[in-house]
C-alpha positions as CSV (number, residue, x, y, z in Angstrom):
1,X,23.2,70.1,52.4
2,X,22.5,68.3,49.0
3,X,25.1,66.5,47.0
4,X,24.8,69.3,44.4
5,X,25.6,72.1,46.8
6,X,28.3,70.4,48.4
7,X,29.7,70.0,44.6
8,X,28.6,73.7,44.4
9,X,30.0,74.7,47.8
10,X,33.6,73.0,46.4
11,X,33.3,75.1,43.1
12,X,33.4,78.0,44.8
13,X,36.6,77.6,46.8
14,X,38.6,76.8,43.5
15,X,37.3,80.0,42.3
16,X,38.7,81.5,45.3
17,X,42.1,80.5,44.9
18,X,42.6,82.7,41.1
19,X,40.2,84.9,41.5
20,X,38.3,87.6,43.9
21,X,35.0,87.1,44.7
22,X,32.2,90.3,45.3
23,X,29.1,89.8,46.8
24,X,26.0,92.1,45.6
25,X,22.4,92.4,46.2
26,X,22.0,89.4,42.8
27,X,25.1,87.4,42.8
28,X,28.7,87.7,42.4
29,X,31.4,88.9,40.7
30,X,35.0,87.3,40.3
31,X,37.4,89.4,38.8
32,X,41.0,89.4,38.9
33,X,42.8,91.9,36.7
34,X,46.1,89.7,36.0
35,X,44.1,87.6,33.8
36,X,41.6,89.5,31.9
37,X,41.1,86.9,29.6
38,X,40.6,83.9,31.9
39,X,36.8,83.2,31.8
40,X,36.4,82.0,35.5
41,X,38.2,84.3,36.9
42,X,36.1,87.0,35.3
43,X,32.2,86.8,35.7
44,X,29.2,87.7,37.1
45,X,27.7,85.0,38.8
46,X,23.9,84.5,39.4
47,X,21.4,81.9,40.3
48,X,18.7,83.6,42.1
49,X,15.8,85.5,40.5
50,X,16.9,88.6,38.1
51,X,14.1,91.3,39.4
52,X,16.2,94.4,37.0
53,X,18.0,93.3,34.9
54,X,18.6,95.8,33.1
55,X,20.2,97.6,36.3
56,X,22.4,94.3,36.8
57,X,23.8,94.3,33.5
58,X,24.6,98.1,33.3
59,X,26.3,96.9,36.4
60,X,28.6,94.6,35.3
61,X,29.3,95.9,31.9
62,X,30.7,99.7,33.8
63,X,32.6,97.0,36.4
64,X,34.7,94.9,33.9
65,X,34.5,97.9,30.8
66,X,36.5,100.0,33.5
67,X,38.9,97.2,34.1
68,X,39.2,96.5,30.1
69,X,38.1,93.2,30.7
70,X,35.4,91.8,28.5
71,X,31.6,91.6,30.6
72,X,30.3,87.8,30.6
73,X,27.6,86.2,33.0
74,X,27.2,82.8,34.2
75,X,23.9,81.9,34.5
76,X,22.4,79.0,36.8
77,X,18.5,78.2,37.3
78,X,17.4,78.6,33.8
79,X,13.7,78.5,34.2
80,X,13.5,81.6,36.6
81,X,16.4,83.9,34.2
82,X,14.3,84.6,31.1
83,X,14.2,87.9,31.6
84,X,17.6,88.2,32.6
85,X,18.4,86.1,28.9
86,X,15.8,88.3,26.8
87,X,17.9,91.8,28.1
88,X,21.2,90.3,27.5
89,X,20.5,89.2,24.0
90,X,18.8,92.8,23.5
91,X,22.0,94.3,24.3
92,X,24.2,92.5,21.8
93,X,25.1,89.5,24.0
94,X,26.5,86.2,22.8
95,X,24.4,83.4,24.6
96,X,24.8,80.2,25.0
97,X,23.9,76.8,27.0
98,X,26.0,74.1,28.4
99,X,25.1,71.0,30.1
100,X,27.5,70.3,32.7
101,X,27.8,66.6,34.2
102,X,28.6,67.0,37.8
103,X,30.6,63.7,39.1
104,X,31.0,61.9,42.2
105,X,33.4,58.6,43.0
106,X,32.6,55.7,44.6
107,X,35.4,55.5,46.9
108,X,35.7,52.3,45.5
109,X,39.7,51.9,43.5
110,X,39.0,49.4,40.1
111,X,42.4,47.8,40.0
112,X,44.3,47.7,37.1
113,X,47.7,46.3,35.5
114,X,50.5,47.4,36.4
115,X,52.9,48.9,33.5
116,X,56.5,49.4,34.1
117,X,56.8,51.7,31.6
118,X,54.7,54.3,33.5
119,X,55.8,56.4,36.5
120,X,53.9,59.1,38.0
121,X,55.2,62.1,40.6
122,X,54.6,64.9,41.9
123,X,55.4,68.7,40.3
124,X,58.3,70.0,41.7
125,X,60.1,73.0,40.7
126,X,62.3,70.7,38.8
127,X,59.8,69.2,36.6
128,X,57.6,72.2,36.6
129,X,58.5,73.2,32.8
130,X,57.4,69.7,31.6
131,X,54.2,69.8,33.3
132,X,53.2,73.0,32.2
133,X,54.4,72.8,28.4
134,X,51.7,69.3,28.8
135,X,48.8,71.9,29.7
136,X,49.6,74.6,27.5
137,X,49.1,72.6,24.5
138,X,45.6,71.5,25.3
139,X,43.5,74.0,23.8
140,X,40.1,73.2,25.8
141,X,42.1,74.6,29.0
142,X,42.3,78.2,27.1
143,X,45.3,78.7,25.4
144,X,48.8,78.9,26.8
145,X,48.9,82.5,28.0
146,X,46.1,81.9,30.3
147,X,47.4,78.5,31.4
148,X,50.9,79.9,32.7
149,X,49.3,82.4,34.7
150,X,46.7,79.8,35.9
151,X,49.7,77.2,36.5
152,X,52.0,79.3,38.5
153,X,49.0,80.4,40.8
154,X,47.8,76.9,41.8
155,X,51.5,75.4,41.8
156,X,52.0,78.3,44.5
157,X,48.4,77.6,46.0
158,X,48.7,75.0,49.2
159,X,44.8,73.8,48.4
160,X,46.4,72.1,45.0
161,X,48.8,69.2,44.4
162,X,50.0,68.7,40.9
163,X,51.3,65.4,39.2
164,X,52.8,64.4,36.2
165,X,52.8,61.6,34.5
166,X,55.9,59.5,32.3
167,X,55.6,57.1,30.0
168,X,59.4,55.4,29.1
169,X,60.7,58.4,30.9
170,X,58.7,61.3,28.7
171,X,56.6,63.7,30.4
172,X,53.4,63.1,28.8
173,X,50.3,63.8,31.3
174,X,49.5,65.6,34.0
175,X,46.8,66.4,36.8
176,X,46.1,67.9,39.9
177,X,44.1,67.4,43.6
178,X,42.3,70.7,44.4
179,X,41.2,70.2,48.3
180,X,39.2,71.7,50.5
181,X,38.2,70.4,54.0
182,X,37.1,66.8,53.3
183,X,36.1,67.2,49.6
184,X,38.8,67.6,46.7
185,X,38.1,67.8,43.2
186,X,40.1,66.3,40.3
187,X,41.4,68.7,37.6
188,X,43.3,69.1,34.8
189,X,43.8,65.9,33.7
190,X,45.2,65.9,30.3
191,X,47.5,63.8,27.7
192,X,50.0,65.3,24.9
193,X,48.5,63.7,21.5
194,X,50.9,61.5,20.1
195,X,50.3,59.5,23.9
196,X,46.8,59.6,23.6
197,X,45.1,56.0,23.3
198,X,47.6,53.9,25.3
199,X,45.5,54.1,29.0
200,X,47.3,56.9,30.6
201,X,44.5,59.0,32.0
202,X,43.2,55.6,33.6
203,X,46.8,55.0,35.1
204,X,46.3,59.1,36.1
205,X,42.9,58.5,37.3
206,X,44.1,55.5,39.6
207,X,46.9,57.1,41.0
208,X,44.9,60.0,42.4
209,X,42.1,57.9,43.7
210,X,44.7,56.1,45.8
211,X,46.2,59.5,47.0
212,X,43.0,60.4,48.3
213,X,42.1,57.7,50.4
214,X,45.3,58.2,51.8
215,X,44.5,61.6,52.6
216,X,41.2,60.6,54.2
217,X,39.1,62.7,52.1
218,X,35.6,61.7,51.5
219,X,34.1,62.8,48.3
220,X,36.5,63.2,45.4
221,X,35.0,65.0,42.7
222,X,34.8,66.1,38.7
223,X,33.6,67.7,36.4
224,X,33.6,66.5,32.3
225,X,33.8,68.7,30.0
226,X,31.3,66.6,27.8
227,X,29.8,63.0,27.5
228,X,32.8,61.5,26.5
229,X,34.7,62.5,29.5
230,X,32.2,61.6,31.0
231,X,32.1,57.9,30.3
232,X,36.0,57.8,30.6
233,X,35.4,58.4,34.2
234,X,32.5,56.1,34.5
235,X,34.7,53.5,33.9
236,X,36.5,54.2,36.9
237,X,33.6,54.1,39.8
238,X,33.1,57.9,39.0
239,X,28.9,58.4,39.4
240,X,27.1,60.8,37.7
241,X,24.9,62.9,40.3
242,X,23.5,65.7,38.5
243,X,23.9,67.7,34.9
244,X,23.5,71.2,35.5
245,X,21.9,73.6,33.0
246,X,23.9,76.8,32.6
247,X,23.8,79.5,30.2
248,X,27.3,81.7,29.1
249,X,26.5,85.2,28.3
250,X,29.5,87.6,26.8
251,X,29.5,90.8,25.1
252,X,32.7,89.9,23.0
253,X,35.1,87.5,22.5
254,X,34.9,83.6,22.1
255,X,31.7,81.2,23.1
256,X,33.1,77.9,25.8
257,X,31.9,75.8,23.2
258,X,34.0,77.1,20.6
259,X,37.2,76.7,23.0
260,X,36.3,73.1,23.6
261,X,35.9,72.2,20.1
């Protein structure tokens, strides 16, 4: 197995913990009704050759129509879905292309300074509130309807560990371990703006690193939302291994890029 598909592979089993995956004869598709407007958790998936697609998307637009959920595709293998692209555009779809840097760390933990003024633990019920008011104010993650749902799901989930970080004593950034056999992937890693600037994602970055070589886990993985994220995690021994070419397809609502920005 390539280092792509074991990155791949790992996608997957997140989506499994929101969402419910259903095989077909072109793909998948993830729905889960509870969170209609959660974009992973509601999509058709495909990455193989399109032979009808105009069948396939008739498909998926009676699936999530009769769910009231809004039909979207995500698209992988570009240069073999043109015809898939062409039909969706011909039938009033929204496209768009993202390039999406696929990171792996070097198991290798870049020490840094210690600052007293930082402590980081673990989400407990107790501390649960602060957390989540952290990633409901960060608008790339989807808005904070979707978040609480999202929160409360993986919080419950045994596959994620969630941490927060302090700085003097205020709750100020958080992240989480997703696992899954020997690989894990980081996620969520965020800061409240007014604490932004001051090194905490490295302090964040650092302490997970160190939790997972004391898990034993072998690759540690993530995935930047763009180049600048990107180059934050450079910094810390995190190797880029691939940028995957994907397209977003969606009959209504708004594009990823306009969420991120």
């Amino acid at each position: 197995m390539s280092i792509t598909q074991d990155a791949l592979k790992l996608d997957f089993a997140y989506f499994k913990t929101f969402t419910k995956r259903i095989e077909t004869t072109w793909g998948s598709i993830f729905c889960n009704e509870s969170q209609p407007n959660y974009y992973d958790a509601n999509h058709a998936h495909i990455s193989d050759t399109c032979h009808n697609p105009q069948l396939v998307i008739d498909e998926v637009i009676s699936y999530y129509k009769s769910r009231k959920i809004i039909p979207r595709f995500y698209i992988y293998n570009l240069e073999i879905q043109q015809n898939l692209i062409t039909e969706l555009k011909s039938k009033n779809f929204s496209y768009e292309e993202l390039i999406s840097p696929v990171q792996l760390w070097n198991n290798r933990v870049i020490e840094i300074v210690n600052n007293n003024r930082i402590t980081i633990e673990k989400v407990t019920e107790e501390n649960y509130q602060e957390a989540l008011d952290i990633e409901s104010s960060i608008k790339e993650f989807g808005g904070k309807e979707t978040i609480e749902k999202v929160y409360e799901e993986q919080f419950n989930h045994s596959s994620f560990t969630h941490y927060l970080l302090r700085y003097d004593g205020i709750a100020c950034s958080t992240a989480c371990i997703f696992e899954d056999g020997n690989q894990a992937r980081m996620e969520s890693v965020a800061t409240i703006e007014e604490f932004r600037g001051k090194g905490l994602i490295g302090e964040v970055i650092h302490f997970i690193q160190k939790e997972v070589m004391n898990r034993g886990i072998k690759k540690l993985w993530v995935f930047p939302i763009n180049e600048s994220v990107e180059k934050v995690y450079q910094k810390y021994g995190f190797q880029t291994v691939d940028k995957l070419k994907n397209g977003h397809s969606f009959l209504a609502g708004k594009s990823i890029k306009e969420i991120r920005d």
